[in-house]
PDB file of N, CA, C and O in Angstrom:
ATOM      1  N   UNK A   1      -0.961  16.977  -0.053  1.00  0.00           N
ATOM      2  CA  UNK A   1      -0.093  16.218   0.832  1.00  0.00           C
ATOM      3  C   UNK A   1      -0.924  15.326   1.754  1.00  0.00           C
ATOM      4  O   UNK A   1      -0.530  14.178   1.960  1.00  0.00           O
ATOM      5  N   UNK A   2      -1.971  15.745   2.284  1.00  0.00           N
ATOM      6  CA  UNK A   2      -2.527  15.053   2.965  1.00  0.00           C
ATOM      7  C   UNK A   2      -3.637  13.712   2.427  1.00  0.00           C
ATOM      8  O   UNK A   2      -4.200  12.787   3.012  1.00  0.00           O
ATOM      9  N   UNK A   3      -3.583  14.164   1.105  1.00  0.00           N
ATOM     10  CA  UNK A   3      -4.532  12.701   0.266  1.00  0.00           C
ATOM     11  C   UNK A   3      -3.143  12.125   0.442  1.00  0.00           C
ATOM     12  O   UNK A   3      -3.155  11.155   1.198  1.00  0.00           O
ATOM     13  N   UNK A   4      -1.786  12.481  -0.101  1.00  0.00           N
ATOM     14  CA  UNK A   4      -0.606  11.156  -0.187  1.00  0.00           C
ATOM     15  C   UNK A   4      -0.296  10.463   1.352  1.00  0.00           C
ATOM     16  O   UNK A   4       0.352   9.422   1.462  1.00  0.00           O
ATOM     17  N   UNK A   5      -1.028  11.428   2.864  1.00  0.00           N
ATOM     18  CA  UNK A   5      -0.312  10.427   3.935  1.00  0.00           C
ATOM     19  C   UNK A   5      -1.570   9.392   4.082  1.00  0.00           C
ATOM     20  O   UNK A   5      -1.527   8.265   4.577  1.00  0.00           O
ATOM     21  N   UNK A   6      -2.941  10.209   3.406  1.00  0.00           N
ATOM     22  CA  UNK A   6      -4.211   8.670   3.660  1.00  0.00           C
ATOM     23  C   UNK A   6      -3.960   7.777   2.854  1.00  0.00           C
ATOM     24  O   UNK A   6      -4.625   6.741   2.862  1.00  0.00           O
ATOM     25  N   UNK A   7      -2.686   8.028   1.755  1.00  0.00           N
ATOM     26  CA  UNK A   7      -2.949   6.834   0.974  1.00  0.00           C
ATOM     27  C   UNK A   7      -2.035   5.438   1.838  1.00  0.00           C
ATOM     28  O   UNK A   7      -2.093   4.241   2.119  1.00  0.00           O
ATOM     29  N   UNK A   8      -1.151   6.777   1.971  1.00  0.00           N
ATOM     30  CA  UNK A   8       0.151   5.886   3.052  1.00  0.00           C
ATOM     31  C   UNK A   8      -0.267   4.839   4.345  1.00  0.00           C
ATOM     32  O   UNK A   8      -0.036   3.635   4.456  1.00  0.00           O
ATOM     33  N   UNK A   9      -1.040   5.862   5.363  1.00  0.00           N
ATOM     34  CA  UNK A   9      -1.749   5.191   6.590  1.00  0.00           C
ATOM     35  C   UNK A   9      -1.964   3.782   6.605  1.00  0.00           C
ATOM     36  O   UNK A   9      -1.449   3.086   7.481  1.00  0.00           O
ATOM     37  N   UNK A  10      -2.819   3.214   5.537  1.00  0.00           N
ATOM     38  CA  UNK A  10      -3.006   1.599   5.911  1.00  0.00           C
ATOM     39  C   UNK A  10      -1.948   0.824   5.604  1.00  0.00           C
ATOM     40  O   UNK A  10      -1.786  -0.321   6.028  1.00  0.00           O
ATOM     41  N   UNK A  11      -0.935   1.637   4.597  1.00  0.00           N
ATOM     42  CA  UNK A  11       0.160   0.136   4.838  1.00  0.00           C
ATOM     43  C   UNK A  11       1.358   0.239   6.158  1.00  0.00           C
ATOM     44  O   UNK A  11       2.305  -0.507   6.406  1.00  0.00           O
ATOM     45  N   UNK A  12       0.879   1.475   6.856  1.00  0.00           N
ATOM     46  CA  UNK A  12       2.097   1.239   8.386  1.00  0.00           C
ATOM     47  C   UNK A  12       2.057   0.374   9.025  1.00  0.00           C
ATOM     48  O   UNK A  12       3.052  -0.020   9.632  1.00  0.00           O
ATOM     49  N   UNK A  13       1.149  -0.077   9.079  1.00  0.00           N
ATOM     50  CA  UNK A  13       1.002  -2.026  10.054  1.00  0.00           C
ATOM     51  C   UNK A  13       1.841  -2.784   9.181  1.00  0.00           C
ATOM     52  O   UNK A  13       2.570  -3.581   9.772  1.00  0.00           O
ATOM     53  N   UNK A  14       1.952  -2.750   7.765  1.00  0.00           N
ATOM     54  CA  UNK A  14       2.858  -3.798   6.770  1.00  0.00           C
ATOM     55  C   UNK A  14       4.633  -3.236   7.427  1.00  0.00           C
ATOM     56  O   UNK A  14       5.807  -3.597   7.344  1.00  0.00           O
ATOM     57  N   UNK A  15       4.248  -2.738   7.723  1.00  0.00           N
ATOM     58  CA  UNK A  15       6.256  -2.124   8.264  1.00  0.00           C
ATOM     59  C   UNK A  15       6.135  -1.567   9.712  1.00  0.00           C
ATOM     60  O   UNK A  15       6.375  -0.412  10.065  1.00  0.00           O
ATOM     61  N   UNK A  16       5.781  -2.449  10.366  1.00  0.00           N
ATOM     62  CA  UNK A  16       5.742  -1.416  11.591  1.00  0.00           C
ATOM     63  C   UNK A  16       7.302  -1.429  12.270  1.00  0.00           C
ATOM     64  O   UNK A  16       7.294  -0.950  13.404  1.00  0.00           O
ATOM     65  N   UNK A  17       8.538  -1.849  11.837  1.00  0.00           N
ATOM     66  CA  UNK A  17       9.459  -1.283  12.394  1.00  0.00           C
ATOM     67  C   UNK A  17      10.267  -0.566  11.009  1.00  0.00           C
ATOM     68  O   UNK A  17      11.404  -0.736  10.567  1.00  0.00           O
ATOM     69  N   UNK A  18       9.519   0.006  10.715  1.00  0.00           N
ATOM     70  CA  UNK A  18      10.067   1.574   9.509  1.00  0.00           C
ATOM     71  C   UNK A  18       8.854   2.574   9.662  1.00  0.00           C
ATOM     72  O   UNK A  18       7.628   2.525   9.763  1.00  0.00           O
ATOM     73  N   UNK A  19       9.936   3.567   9.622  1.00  0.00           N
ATOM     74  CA  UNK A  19       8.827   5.122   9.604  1.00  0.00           C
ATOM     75  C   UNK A  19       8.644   5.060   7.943  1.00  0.00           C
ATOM     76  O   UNK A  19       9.511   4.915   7.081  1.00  0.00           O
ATOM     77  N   UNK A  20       7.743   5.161   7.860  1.00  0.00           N
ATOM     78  CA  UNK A  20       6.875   5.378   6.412  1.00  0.00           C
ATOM     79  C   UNK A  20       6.284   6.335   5.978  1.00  0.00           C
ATOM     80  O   UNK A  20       5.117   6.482   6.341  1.00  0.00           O
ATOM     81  N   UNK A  21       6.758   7.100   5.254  1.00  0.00           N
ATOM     82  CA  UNK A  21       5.911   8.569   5.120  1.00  0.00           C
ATOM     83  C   UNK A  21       6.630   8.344   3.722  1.00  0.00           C
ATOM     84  O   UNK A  21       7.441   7.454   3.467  1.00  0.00           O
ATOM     85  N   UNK A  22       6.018   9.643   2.605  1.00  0.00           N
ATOM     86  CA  UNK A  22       6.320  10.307   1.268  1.00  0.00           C
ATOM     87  C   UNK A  22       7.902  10.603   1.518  1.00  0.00           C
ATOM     88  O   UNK A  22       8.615  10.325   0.553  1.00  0.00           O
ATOM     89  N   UNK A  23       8.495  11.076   2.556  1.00  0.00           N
ATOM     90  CA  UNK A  23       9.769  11.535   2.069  1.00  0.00           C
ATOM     91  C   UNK A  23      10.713  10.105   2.090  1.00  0.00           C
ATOM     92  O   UNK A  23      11.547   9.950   1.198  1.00  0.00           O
ATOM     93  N   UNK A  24      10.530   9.029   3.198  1.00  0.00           N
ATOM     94  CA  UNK A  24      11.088   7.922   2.855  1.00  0.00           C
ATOM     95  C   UNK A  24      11.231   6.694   1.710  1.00  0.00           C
ATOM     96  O   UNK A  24      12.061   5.881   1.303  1.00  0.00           O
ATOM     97  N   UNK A  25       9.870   7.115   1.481  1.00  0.00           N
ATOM     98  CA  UNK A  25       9.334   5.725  -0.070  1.00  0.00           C
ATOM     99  C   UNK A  25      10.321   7.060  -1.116  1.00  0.00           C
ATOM    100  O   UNK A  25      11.248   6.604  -1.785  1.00  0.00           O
ATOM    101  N   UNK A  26      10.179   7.915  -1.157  1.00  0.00           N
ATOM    102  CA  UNK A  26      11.109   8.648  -2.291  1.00  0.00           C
ATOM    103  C   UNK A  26      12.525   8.627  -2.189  1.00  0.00           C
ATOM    104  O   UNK A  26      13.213   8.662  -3.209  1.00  0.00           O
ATOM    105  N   UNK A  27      13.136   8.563  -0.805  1.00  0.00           N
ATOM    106  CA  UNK A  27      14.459   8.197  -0.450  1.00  0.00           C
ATOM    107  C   UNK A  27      14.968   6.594  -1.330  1.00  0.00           C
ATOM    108  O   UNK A  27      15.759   6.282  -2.219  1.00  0.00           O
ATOM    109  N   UNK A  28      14.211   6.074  -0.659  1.00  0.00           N
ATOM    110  CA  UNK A  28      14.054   4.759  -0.718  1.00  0.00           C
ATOM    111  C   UNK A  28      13.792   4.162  -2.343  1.00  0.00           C
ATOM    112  O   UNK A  28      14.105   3.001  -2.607  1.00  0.00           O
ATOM    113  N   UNK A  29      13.282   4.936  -3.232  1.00  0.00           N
ATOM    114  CA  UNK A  29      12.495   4.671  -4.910  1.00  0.00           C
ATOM    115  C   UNK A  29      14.634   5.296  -5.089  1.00  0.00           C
ATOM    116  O   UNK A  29      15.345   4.567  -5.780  1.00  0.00           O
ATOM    117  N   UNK A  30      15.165   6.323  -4.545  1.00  0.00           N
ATOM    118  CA  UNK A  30      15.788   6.881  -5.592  1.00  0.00           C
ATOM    119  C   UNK A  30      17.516   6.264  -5.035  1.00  0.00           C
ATOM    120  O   UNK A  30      18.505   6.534  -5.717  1.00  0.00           O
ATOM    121  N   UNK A  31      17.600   5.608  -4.004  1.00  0.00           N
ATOM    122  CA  UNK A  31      18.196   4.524  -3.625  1.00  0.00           C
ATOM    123  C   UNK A  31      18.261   3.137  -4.704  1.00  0.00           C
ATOM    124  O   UNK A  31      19.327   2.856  -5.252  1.00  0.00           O
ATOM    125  N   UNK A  32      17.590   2.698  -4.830  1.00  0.00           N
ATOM    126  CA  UNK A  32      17.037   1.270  -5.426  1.00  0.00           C
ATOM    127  C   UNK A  32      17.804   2.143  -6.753  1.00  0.00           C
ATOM    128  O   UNK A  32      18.989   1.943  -7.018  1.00  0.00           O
ATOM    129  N   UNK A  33      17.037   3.029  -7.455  1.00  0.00           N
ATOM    130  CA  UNK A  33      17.611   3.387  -8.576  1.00  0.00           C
ATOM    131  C   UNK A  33      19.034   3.202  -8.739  1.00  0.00           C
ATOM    132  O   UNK A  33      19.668   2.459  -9.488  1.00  0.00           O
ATOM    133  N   UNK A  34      19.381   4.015  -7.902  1.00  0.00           N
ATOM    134  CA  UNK A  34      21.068   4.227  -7.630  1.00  0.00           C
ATOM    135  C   UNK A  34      21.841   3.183  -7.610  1.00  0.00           C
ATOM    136  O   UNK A  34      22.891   2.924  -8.197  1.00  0.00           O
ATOM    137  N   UNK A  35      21.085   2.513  -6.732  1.00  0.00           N
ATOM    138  CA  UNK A  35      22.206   1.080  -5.901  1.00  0.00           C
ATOM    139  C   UNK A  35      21.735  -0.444  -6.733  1.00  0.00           C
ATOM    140  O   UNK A  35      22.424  -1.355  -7.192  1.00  0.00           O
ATOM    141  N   UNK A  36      20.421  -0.251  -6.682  1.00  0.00           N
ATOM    142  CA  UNK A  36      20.166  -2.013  -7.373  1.00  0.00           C
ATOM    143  C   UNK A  36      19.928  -1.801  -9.228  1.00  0.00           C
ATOM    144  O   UNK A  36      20.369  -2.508 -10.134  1.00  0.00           O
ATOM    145  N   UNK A  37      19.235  -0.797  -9.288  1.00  0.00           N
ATOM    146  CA  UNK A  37      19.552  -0.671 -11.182  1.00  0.00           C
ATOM    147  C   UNK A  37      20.086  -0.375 -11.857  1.00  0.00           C
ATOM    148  O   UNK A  37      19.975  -0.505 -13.076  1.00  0.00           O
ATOM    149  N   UNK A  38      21.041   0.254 -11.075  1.00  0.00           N
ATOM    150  CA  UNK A  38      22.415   1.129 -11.269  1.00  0.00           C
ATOM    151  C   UNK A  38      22.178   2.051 -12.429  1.00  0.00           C
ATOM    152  O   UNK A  38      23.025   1.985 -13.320  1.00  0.00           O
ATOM    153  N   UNK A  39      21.139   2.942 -12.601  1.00  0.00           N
ATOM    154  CA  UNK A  39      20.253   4.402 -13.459  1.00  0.00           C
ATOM    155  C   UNK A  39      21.542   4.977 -13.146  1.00  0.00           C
ATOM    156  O   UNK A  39      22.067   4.714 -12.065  1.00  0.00           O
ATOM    157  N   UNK A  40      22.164   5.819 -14.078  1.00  0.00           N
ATOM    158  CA  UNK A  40      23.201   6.906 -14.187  1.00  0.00           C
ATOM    159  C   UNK A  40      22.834   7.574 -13.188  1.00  0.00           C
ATOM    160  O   UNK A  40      21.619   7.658 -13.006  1.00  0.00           O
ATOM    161  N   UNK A  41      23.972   8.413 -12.011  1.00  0.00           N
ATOM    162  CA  UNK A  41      23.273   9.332 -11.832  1.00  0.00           C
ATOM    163  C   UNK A  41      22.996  10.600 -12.195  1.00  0.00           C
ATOM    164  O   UNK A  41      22.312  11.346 -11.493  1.00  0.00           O
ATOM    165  N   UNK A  42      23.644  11.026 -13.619  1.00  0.00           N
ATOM    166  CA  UNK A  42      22.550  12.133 -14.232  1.00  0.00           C
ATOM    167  C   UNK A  42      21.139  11.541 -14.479  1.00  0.00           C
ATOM    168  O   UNK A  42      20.431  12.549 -14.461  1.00  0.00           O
ATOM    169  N   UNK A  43      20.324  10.471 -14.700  1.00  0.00           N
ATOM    170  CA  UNK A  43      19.219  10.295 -15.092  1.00  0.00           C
ATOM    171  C   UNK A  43      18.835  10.427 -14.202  1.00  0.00           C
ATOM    172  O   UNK A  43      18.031  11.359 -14.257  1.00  0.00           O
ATOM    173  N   UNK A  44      18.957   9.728 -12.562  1.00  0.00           N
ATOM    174  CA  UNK A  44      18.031   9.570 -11.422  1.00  0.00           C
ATOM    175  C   UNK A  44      18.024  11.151 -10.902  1.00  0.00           C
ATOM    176  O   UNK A  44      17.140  11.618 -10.185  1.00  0.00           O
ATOM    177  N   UNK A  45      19.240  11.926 -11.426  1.00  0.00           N
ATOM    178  CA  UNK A  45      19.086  13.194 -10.697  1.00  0.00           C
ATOM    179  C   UNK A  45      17.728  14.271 -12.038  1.00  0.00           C
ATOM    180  O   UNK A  45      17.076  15.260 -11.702  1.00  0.00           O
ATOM    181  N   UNK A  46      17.725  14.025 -12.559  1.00  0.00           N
ATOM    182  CA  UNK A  46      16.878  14.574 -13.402  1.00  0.00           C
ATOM    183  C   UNK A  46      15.882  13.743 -13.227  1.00  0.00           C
ATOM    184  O   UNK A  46      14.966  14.277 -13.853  1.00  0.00           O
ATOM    185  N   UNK A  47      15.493  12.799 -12.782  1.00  0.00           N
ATOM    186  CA  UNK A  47      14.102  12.459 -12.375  1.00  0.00           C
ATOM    187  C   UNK A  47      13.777  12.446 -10.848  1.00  0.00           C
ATOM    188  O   UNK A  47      12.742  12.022 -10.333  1.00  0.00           O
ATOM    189  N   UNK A  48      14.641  12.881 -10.352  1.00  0.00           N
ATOM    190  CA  UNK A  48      14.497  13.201  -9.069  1.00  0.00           C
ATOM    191  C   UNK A  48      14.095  14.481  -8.766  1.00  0.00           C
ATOM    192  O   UNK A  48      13.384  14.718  -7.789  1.00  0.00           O
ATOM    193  N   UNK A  49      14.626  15.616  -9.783  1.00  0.00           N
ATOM    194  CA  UNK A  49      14.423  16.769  -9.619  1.00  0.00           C
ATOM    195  C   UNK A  49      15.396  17.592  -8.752  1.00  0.00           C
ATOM    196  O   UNK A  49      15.327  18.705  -8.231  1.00  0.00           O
ATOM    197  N   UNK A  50      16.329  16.621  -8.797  1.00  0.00           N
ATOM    198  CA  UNK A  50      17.912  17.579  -8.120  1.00  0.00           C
ATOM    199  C   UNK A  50      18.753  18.604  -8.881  1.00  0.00           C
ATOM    200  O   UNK A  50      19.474  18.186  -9.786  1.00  0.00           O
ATOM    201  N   UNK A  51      18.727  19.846  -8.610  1.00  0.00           N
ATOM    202  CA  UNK A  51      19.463  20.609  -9.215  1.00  0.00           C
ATOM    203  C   UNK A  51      20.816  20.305  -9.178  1.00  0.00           C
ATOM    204  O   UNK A  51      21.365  20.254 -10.278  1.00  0.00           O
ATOM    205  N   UNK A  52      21.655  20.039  -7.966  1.00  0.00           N
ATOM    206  CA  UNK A  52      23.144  19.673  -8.117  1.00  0.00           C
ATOM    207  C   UNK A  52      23.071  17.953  -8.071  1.00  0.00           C
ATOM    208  O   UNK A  52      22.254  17.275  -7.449  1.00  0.00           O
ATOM    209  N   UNK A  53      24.138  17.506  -8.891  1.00  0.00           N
ATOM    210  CA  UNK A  53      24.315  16.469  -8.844  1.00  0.00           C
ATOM    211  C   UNK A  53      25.057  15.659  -7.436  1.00  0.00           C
ATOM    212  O   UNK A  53      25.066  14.432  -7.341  1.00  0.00           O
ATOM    213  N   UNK A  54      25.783  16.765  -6.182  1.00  0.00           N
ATOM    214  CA  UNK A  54      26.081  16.064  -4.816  1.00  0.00           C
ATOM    215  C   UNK A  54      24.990  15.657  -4.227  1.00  0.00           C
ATOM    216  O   UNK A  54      25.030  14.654  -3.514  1.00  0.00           O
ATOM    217  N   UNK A  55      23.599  16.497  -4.456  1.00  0.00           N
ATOM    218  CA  UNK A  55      22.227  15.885  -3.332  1.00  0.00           C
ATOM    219  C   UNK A  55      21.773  14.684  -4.376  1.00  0.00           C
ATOM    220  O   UNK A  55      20.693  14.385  -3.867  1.00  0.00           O
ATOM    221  N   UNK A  56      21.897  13.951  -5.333  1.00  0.00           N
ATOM    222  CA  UNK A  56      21.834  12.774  -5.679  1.00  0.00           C
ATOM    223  C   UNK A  56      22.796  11.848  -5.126  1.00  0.00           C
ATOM    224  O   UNK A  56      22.416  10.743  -4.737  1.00  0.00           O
ATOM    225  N   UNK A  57      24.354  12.299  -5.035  1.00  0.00           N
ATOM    226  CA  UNK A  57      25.054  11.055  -4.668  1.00  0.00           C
ATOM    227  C   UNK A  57      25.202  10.486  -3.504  1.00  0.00           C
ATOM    228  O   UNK A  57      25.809   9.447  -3.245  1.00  0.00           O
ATOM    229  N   UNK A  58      24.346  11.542  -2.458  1.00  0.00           N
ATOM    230  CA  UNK A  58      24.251  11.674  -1.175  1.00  0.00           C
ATOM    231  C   UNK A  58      23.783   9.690  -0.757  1.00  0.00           C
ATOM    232  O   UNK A  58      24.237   8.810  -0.025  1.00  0.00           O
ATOM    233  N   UNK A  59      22.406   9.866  -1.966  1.00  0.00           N
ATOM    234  CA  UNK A  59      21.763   8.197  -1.725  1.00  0.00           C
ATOM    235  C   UNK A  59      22.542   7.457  -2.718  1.00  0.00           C
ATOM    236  O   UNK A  59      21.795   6.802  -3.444  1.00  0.00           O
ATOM    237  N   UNK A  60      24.123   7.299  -3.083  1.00  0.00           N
ATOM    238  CA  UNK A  60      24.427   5.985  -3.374  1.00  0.00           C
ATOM    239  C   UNK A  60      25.339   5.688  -2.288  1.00  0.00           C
ATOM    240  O   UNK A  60      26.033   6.585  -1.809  1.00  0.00           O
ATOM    241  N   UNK A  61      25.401   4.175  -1.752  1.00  0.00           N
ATOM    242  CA  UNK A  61      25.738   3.606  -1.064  1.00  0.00           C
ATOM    243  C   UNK A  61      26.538   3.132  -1.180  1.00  0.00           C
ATOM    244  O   UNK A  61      26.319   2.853  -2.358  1.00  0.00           O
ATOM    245  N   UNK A  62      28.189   2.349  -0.845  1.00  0.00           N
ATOM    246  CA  UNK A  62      29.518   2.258  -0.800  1.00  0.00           C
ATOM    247  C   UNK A  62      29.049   0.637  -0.401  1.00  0.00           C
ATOM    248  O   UNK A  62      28.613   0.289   0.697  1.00  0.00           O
ATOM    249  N   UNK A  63      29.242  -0.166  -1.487  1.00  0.00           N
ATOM    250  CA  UNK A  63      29.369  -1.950  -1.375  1.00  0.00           C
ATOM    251  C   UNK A  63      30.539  -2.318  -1.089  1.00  0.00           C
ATOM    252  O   UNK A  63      31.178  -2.866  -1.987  1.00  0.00           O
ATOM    253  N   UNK A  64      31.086  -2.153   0.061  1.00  0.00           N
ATOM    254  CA  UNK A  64      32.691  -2.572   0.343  1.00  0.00           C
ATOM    255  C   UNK A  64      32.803  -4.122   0.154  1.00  0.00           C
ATOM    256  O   UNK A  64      33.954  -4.523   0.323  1.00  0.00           O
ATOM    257  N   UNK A  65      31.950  -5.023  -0.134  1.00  0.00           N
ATOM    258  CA  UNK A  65      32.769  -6.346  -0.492  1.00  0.00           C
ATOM    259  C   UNK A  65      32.877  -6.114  -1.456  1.00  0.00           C
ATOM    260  O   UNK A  65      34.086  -6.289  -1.605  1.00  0.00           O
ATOM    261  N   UNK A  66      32.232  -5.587  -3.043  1.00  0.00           N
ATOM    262  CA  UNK A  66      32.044  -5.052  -4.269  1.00  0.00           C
ATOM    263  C   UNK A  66      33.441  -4.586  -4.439  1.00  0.00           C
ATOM    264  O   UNK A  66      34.152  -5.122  -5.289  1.00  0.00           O
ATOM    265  N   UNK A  67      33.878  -3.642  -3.704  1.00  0.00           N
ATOM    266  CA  UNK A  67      35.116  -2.707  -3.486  1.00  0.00           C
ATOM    267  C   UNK A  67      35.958  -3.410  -3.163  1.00  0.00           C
ATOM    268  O   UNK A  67      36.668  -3.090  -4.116  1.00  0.00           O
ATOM    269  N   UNK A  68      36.550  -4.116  -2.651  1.00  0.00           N
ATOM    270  CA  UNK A  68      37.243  -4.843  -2.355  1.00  0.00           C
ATOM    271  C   UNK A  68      37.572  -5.919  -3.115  1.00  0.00           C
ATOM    272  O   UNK A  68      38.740  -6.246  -2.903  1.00  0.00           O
ATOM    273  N   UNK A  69      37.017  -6.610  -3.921  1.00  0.00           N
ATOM    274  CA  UNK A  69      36.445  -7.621  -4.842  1.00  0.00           C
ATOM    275  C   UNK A  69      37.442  -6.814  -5.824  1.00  0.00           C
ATOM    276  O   UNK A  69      38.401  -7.365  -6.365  1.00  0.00           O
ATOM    277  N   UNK A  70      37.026  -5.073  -6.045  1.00  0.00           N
ATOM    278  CA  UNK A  70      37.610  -4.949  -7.380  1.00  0.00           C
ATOM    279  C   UNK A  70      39.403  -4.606  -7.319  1.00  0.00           C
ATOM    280  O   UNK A  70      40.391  -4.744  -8.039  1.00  0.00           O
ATOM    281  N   UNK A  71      39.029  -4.066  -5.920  1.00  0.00           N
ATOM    282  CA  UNK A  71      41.399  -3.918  -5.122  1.00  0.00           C
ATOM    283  C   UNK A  71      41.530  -4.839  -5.154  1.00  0.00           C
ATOM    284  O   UNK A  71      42.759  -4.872  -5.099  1.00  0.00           O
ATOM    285  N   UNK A  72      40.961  -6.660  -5.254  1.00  0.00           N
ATOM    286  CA  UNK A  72      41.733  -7.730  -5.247  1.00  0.00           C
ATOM    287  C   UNK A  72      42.432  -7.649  -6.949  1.00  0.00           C
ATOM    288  O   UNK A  72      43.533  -8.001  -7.375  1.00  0.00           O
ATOM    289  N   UNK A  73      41.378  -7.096  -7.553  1.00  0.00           N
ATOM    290  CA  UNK A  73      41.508  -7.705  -9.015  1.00  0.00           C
ATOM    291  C   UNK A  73      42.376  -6.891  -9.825  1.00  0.00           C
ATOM    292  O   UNK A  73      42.999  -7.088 -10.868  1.00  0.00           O
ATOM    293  N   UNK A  74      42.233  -5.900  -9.026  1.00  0.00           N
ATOM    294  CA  UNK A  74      43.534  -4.730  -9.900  1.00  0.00           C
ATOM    295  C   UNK A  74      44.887  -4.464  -8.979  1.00  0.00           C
ATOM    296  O   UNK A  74      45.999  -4.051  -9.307  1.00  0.00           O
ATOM    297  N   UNK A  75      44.408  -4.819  -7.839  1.00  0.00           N
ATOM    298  CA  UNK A  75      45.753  -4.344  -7.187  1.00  0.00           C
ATOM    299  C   UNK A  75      46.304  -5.849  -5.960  1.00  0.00           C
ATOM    300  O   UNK A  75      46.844  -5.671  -4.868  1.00  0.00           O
ATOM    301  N   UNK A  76      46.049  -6.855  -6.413  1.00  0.00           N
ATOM    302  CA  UNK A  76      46.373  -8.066  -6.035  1.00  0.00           C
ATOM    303  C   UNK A  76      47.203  -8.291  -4.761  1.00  0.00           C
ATOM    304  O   UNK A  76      46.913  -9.073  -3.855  1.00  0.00           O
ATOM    305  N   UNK A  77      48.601  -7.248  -4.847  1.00  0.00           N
ATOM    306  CA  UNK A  77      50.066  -6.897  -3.903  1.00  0.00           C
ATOM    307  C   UNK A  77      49.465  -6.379  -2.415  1.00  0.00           C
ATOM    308  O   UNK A  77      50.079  -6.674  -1.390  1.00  0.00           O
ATOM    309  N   UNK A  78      47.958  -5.418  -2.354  1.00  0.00           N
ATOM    310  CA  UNK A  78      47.665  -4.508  -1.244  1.00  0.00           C
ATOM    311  C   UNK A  78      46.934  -5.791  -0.442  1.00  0.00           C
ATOM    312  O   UNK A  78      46.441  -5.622   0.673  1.00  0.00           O
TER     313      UNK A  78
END
């Protein structure tokens, strides 16, 4: 653990308004998965190493213009 925070250390000046540590860049890797490549989430949870599939869906994120976009298109009347 402590070789992964020296590897971390020199890029905290590149973000100095984000906390940067191993548990965030992994938050953050399994986010992106979720939300911008849209990886199933059985795959990201099996490469995440989540036993239940709720502590994966925990990191997908709710695109309410996305959402909304799709109640225009199916439900036109609301």
């Amino acid at each position: 653990v402590d070789s992964i925070h020296a590897m971390i250390a020199p890029l905290r000046g590149l973000f100095p308004d984000r906390k940067l540590n191993p548990q965030t860049i992994r938050m953050s890797v399994i986010c992106n998965w979720l939300n911008e490549k849209n990886i199933s989430l059985e795959k990201v949870q099996e490469l995440a190493g989540h036993k239940w599939p709720g502590t994966t869906e925990k990191y997908i994120k709710v695109n309410s213009s996305h959402q909304r976009e799709m109640i225009n298109r199916y439900f036109p009347s609301l």
